[in-house]
Structures are given as C-alpha cells and as structure tokens.
N, C-alpha and C positions, 0 to 999 in steps of 0.2 A: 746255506740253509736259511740266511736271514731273511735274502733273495727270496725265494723258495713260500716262506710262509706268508712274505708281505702280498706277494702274486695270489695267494689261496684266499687271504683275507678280501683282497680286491673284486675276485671272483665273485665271493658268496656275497660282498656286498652290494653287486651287482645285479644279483640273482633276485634279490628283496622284493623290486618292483614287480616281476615277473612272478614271482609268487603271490605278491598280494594280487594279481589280477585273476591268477587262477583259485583264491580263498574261494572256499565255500559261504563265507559271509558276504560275498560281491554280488550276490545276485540272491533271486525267489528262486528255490524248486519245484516244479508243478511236474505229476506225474504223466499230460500230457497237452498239448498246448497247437490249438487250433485244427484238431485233425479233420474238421468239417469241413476244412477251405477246400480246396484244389492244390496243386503242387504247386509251391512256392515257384515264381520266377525267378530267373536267374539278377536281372537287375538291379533288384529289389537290396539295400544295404540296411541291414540294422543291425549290425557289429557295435557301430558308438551310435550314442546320443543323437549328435549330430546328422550322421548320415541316414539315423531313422527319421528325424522330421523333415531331412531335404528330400526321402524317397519320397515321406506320405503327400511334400504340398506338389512334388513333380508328378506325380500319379492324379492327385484328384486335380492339378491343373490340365491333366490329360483326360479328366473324366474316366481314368481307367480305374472306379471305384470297387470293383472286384480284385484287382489285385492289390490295393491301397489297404482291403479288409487283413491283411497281411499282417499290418504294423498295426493293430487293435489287440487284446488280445482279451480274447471273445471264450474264454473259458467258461463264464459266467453262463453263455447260454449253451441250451440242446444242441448237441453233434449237427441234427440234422437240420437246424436252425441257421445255423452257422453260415453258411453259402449264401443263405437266403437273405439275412437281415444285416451281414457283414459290411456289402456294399451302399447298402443305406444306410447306417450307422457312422462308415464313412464320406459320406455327403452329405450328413447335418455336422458334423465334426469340423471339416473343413467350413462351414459355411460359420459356425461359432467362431470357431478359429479367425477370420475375414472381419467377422463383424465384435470380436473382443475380446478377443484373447491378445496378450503382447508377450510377443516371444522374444527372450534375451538369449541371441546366439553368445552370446560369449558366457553364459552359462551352458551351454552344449557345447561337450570340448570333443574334442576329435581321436577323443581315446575310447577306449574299450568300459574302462571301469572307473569312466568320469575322473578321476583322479585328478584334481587342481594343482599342479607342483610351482603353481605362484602364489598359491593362496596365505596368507599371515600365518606366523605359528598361532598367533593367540583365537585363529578361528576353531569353531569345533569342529568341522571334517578335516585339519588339517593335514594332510599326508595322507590319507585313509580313502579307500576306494570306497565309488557313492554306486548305492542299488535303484534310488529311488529321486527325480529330479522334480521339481516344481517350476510348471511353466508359467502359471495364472492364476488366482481364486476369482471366481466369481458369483456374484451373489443370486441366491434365490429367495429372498423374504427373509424366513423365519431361521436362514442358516447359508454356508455358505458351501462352495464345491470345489474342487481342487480340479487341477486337469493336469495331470502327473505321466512321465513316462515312466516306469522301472523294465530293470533288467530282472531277465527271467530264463531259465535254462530247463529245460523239460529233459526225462530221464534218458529218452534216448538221441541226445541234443546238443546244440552249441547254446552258449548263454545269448542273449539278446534285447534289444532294445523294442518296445511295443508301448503302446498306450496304454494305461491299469487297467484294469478288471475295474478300479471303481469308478476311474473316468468313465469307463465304457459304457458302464449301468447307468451314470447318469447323462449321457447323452441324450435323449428322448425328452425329460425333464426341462435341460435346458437350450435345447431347441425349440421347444415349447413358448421361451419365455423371451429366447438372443436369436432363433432364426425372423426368417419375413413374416411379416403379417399377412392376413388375409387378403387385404385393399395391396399390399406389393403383390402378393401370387397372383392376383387378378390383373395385373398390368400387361402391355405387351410384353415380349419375347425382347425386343430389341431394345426397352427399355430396360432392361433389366438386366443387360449386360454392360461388361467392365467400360469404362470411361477412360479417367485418368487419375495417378496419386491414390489407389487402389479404391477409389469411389464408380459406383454405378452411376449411369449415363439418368436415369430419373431422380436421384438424387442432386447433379450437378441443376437441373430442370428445376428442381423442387425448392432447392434451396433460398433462390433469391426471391422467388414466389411467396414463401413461408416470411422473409423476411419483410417484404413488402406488405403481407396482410398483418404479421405481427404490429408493424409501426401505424398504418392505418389504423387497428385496432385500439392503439395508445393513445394515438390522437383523440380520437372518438371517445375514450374512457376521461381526460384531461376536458375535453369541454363538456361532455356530462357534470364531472365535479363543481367545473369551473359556475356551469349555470345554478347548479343547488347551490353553491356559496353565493351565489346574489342574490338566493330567495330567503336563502337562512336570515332567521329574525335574531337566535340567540347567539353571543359574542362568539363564545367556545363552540359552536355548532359553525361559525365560518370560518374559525382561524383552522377547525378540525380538516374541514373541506379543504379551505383555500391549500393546506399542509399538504394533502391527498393529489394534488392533481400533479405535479411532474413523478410523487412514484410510482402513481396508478402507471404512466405509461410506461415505465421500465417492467413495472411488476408485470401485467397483462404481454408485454411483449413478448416477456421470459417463458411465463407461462403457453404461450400459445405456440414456441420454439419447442419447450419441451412435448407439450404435448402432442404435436405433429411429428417432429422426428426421435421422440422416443417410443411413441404409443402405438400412435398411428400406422409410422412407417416407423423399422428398424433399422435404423442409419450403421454404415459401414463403421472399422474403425479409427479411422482421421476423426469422424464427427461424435463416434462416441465417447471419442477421451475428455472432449473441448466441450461439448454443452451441456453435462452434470456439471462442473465448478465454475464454467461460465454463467449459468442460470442463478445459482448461490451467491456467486459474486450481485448480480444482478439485482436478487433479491435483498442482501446484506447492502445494498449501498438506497435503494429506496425503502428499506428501515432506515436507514441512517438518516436520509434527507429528510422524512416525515419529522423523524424526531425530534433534529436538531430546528424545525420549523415551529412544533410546539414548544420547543426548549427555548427557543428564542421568543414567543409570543408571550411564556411566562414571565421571563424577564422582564420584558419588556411590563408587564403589569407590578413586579418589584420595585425596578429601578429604570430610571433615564438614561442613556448614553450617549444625551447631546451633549457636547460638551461644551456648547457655549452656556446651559444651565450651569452643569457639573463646574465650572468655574468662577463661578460665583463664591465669594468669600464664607460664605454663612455653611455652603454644602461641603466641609471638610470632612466629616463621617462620610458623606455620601459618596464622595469621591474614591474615597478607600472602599465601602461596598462594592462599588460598579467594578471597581479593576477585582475585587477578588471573585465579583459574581463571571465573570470577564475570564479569569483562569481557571474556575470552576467549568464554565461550556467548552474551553482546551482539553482540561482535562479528559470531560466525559466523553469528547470526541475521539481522544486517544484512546480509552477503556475502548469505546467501540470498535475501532478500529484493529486493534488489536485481538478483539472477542472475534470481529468480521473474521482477520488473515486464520484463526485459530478452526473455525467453521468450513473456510476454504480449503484447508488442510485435512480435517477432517473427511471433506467431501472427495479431497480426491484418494483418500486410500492411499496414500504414497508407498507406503509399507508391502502393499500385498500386490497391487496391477503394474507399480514402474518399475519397483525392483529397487536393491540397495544399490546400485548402480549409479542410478536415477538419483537417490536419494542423497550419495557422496555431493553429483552433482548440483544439486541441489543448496546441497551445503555451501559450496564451492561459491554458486553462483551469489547466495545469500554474503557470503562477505565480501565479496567485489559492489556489490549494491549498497551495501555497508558503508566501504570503504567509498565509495562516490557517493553518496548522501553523508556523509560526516557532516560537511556544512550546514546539509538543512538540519539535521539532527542536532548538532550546536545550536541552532537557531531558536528552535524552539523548549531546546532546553532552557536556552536563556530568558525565554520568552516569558515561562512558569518562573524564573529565577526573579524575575519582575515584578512580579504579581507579589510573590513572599514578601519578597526585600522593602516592596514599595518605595522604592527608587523615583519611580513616575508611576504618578496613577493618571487615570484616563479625567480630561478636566483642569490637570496641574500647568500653569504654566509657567514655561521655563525657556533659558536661553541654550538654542543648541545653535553651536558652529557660528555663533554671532549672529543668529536670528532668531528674534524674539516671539514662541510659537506657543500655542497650548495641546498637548495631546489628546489628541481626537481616538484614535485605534490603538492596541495593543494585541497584533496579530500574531500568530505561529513565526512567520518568519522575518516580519517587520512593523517596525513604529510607523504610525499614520500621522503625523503633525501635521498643524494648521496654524500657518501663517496668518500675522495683523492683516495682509490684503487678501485674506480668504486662499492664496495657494500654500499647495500643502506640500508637504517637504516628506519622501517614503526613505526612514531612514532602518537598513537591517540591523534586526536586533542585536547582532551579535557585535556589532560597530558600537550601539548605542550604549550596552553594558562594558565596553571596554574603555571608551571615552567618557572623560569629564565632560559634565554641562553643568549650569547653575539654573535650579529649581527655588521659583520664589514663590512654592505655594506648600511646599513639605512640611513647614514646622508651623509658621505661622504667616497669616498674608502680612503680615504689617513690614513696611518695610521705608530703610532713610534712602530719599531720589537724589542723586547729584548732579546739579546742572554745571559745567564748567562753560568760563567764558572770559574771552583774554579783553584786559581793559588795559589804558595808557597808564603808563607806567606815572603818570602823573596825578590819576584819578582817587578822589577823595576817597580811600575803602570805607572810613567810619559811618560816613554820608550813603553808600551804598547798602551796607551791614543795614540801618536804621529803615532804608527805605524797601527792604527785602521782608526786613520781620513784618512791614505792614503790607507788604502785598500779598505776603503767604497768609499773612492772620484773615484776611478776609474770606477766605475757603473755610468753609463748617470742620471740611476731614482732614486738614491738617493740624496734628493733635498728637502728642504734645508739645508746647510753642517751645521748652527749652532744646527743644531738639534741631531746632531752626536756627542754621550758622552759614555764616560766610567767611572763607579761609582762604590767605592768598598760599597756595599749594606751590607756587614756581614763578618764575620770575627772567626773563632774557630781553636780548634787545628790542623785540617786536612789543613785551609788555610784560607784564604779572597776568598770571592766571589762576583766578578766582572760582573756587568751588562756592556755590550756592548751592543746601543741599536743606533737604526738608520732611516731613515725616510722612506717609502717606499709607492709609490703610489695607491695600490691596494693588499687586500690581497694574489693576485696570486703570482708576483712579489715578495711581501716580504717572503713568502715561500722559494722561490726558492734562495733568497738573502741571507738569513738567512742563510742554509745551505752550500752555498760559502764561507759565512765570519767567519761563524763557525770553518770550517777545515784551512781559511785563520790565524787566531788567532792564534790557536795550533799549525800550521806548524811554526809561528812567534815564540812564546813563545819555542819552541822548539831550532830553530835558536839562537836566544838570549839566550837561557841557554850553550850552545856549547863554546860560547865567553864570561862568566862571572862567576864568583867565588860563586857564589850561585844560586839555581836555582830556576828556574820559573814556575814549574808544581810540584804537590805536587808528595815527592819520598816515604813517610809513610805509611804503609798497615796497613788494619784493626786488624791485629792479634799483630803487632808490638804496636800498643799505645793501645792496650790493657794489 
C-alpha cells in the first residue's frame, strides 16, 4: 500500500506542469482571432514563443509577408481589412525589428507557456506560466511603446503565440518615426539591400563619408574659434574662445554623426545602439574639456603654480592654497566624471533596450574593471590624501630617495618633482604616500646645514672652531650666531671628522651656503697647515695604511 500511494503522489506531481500549461490564466481568450487572413499555412509555428518570432523573421526574410500577417494578431482591425493591411503591417514590423528592436532569445523559451524552470525563486514569475513576453520598448517622444508577444487562444482554437493587438496598432506610428527616411526610399534598389553584420550596403558607403565630413567640419569650427581668439580684445572673451576650440570639434562632429545617421538616414541596428551613448559621451567630455580649460584659467588668476615662485620662503600660505586649489580641480573633475558615466547610463536605457541580462553583464564587467584599476583608484585616492594631509604641497622642497627636489605637480596618479639640475623625478603617488622623505619646508624654512669634513688627526679643532664662527659670521643670513658649532662627530685612523654646522634660513640659501663655507674651511685648513708643525688635512693614502 505504501508502494501504492508514493506512485500516486509521484503521478499527480507530475501532472502539475501539465496543468499549468493547460490553466485558463496562461493565455488571452478572444472570441475570434484573425478570421480575415487566409488559411493558415501549414509551416507556420506559433505553439512557443520562440518558434513564433523564428516563423515571423523566416517568413518576412522570404518576403512571404501575407503569410508572416499570421503571427500579428490583427483583431484590432475590420475582418475585411485584415488580408489587405496584414502583409504591410508585417513589413514595417520586420523593418522596426532590423532597425531597433533587440531581441533576447533566451527570453523566448522553447515551451508552450513560457514557463522559465531556471529562473530564482525570489523572481516574480517564478514557477508560473507567462501570457504576455517583452521584447523591446521604444520610444516615441511624449511616451513610450512596448513590442510584446502574448498568448492568445480563440474559442474555437489552440492557444498561441502572435504579436499584441497593441503592438500591432502601433505599428504605423512607429514606422513613422524607426522606418527609412525619405532621402533612404529614394536611393537605389541595390543600395539599399543587405551588406554585411546586418547593415545595408549605403550605409556601409555613408558611414565613413559622414565621418570624414564630421572631422572636416571640426576642423573648420576649431580654426574659426581659433581666429576670434586673436581678435578678441577682452581677457575672458579669449581664454572663453581659446577654451571653445578643441570641443567645438568633438561637439560639431557628434552633432553632425547624429544628425545624418539618425535624422537623415535611419541607421540599421549595429549603429543605432552605438551613436546615441556615443554622441553623449562625445558631448560630456567636450563639456568637460571647456570647462576644466576655464577652471584652469581661473586659477591661474587666483594662484601661481610655478613652483619656483611657490618656493620661496615668504609664500608658506600660498603654498598650502595652490595644493588645496590643486585638489579642488581633482575633485571637480571627478564630480564630473562621475555626473558624465551617470548621463551615459542614462542615455543608454540599460533597463528597457539590453535587458537584465545585459545588465548582470554589466555588472560583471564593472568589477573586473574595478578589480584592474585598483591601482589607479589607490592612486588617486591617495593623491586627495595629499592635498588634506599636506604631506607635500606644490613648492615644498624636500628630499626624496636622496634627491634634493621641490614639487612641481601633484597629479591624479603621480608626483611631478623637480630636480636642483632642472630634471624631474615622476614619482607614483601611491609609492610617495607610503614612503618616508624629508620635507624642509612643512613647518618652517629655517633650518641647521652640516657640513662634515675629515681633518688630520692632528689638526688644531679650537683654531678651526674660531676661524669657522668668522667665516659664517660674514653672511647677513646666517642668524642666529649661537647656533654656529664645530664638533668632532668621529674619529679613526684616516682622521676626526668634524661637523661644521650653521644656521640657515631657507633651504635655497643653505645650499648655496654650504658650498661657500665648504671650500671657505679647506682653503683655511690649508692656510693653517703652511704655518704649523703638523698638519691639518689627512696626508695618508688608502694603499699606504694598508
């Protein structure tokens, strides 16, 4: 018996699928449904989903748009209508279809009552047979349009797959708006058939034509600019110009792409997925360039970012300004970039034309991009980490890696240093924030120079001490004098080594000090060895006290 009922249970559980295909909630009842056509062909498949939109694109790929009127379902209009406008209704459809519609077959499943048995539980058709499929929306102005397949079962009838009654009505509409243009209808015959990558043969013609008068066009808009800005008399009326002239040519280019293959002619759909967000992009990056052209021109009327002024001891405020005006323009350029990608997204509709499909994808691809840009994203994270912290401002000079440089740039992804011999050292930011360096312009410029220099272990130090305080006393900026010492630091068989060390107001200064009293010493110690019984600079070579 146990046997017995587990078999009965397995049965009807069985059975479930099979019921829900035959529910009366899996499909529309219309009391009759296309009786204008002609007798359906035998061919013709619209049992599933699927096999109604591979009949309709194998049909009107055969031009056989009287039996394609099949998979419409044209209840909407007069009986006697039907025959007549079926097969043209079906060849502006198809030609929508070609030119933008995107169809996700793997939303058209190969069942009867759509029924997804992969789909999440936590979706809402889970388990549940679908009447009603969405292929595409697209838009007409003031509202948008759906292009839907539903099942539909007429009384004296099998259920079945057809295009809606409200696709269908709005067919006319948006043919109107997604079929050819006038200037395409008027072209040859043989231009106007298929090519390659589902583009027509005057499109593949057009395309690099369009692109060539676009960039011509830019050109021409860019030296227009160019010449107003040499005539302009007032400051901001040339920096507005001089700003105008590289995105006029983006802008005009964009503009003249769209307007030829969107207006003009109605580009298939390869090209009309790509030149709506490419155009935006297009236009979002010549706002940006303008922008950051006047944003930089202002500054530039704020603040200096030479940094050989900026280092100047007296510019300590200014120093901090520039770098915070400096992570200010980072900022903004993130805001906009971020505003641009936000725009881009916008523009393409992600949601309604690629599908969630698309959209996982999307996602997908977004943290793989992620994960490979980490670096620069640290980079520039650290870059702002800079500007806060003021670690280094732009101006500061300081020792990195044992070269003595002043910072020139503080970039998104790297430090610009500028070497004492004018070359500059590009160090990344993210190296510069994790590495020690020593900055001798952060607190204050003042700062004690130590000159070290090995004398004979015989030489008078007190005679040197004395004749030190008066070489350094003769410098106005060495100041103050009790800071001025000489100390034997070390001491081995080559000699004592004697720090000389002295007060100096500013890195620049003490460089250049340093160097004077350096050769001031030696030329001393020299002197003094002339007039004394022992001498004062080591006379031993490395091979000798070996």
């Amino acid at each position: 018996m146990r046997h017995l009922a587990g078999l009965l249970i397995a049965l009807c559980l069985l059975a479930v699928p099979a019921s829900a295909q035959d529910a009366p909630g899996a499909w529309f009842e219309v009391e009759s449904f296309n009786s204008g056509l002609p007798e359906l062909p035998s061919r013709i498949e619209r049992r599933t989903p699927q096999g109604a939109v591979e009949s309709f694109l194998d049909l009107t790929d055969a031009e056989a748009y009287e039996e394609a009127a099949h998979l419409l379902d044209l209840t909407g209009l007069p009986e006697n209508e039907q025959a007549e406008n079926g097969p043209e209704l079906a060849r502006q459809l198809r030609d929508i279809l070609d030119r933008k519609a995107l169809i996700s077959w793997r939303s058209l499943l190969e069942r009867p009552d759509a029924l997804n048995a992969n789909a999440a539980s936590s979706t809402a058709m889970a388990g549940e047979p679908q009447r009603s499929l969405l292929l595409g929306v697209l838009d007409l102005g003031n509202r948008e349009a759906a292009i839907r397949l539903n099942r539909v079962k007429p009384s004296d009838g099998e259920p079945v797959w057809v295009f809606s009654q409200r696709t269908v009505t709005r067919i006319p509409v948006l043919y109107a708006r997604y079929g050819p243009s006038d200037l395409e209808e008027a072209l040859p015959e043989v231009l106007r058939g298929p090519a390659f990558w589902g583009l027509h043969w005057w499109e593949v013609i057009l395309t690099p034509l369009v692109l060539a008068v676009a960039l011509g066009a830019g050109w021409l808009t860019r030296r227009f600019f160019a010449m107003l800005a040499r005539r302009a008399r007032g400051r901001w009326s040339t920096v507005a110009l001089h700003a105008l002239r590289w995105p006029s040519v983006i802008a005009v280019s964009m503009l003249i792409i769209r307007l030829v293959m969107l207006n003009l002619f109605v580009v298939s759909n390869p090209f009309a997925v790509i030149i709506p967000p490419l155009t935006v992009i297009g236009y979002i990056i010549a706002f940006l360039i303008f922008a950051l052209h006047v944003i930089d021109a202002i500054l530039e009327r704020l603040v200096t970012f030479d940094s050989e002024a900026l280092a100047d001891p007296d510019n300590n405020r200014l120093r901090s300004f520039a770098t915070s005006v400096s992570a200010a323009r980072r900022i903004i350029i993130v805001i906009g970039l971020a505003v641009g990608v936000g725009v881009v997204l916008a523009a393409l509709d992600i949601y309604r034309t690629v599908g969630f499909s698309l959209l996982a994808s999307a996602g997908a691809l977004t943290l793989v991009i992620g994960f490979a840009a980490r670096r620069v994203l640290g980079n520039i994270l650290a870059s702002l980490q800079i500007a806060m912290n003021r670690s280094a401002r732009i101006g500061d000079q300081i020792v990195f890696d044992g070269a003595w440089c002043t910072v020139e740039r503080i970039h998104f992804t790297y430090v610009q240093l500028k070497k004492w011999n004018s070359n500059r050292i590009v160090v990344p930011v993210e190296r510069f924030v994790t590495e020690f360096f020593v900055n001798w312009s952060l607190e204050d410029n003042a700062m004690v120079v130590p000159i070290e220099i090995t004398l004979a272990n015989t030489a008078d130090i007190p005679r040197m001490r004395e004749r030190f305080a008066e070489l350094a006393g003769r410098f106005d900026e060495v100041e103050p004098s009790d800071k001025i010492k000489t100390l034997v630091i070390s001491q081995d068989a080559f000699g004592q080594l004697v720090r000389f060390q002295f007060p100096a107001p500013d890195p620049n200064s003490a460089w250049f000090l340093g160097c004077q009293l350096r050769e001031e010493i030696v030329a001393s110690a020299r002197e003094f060895e002339l007039h004394a019984p022992l001498p004062y600079l080591p006379q031993s070579r490395m091979d000798e006290l070996a």
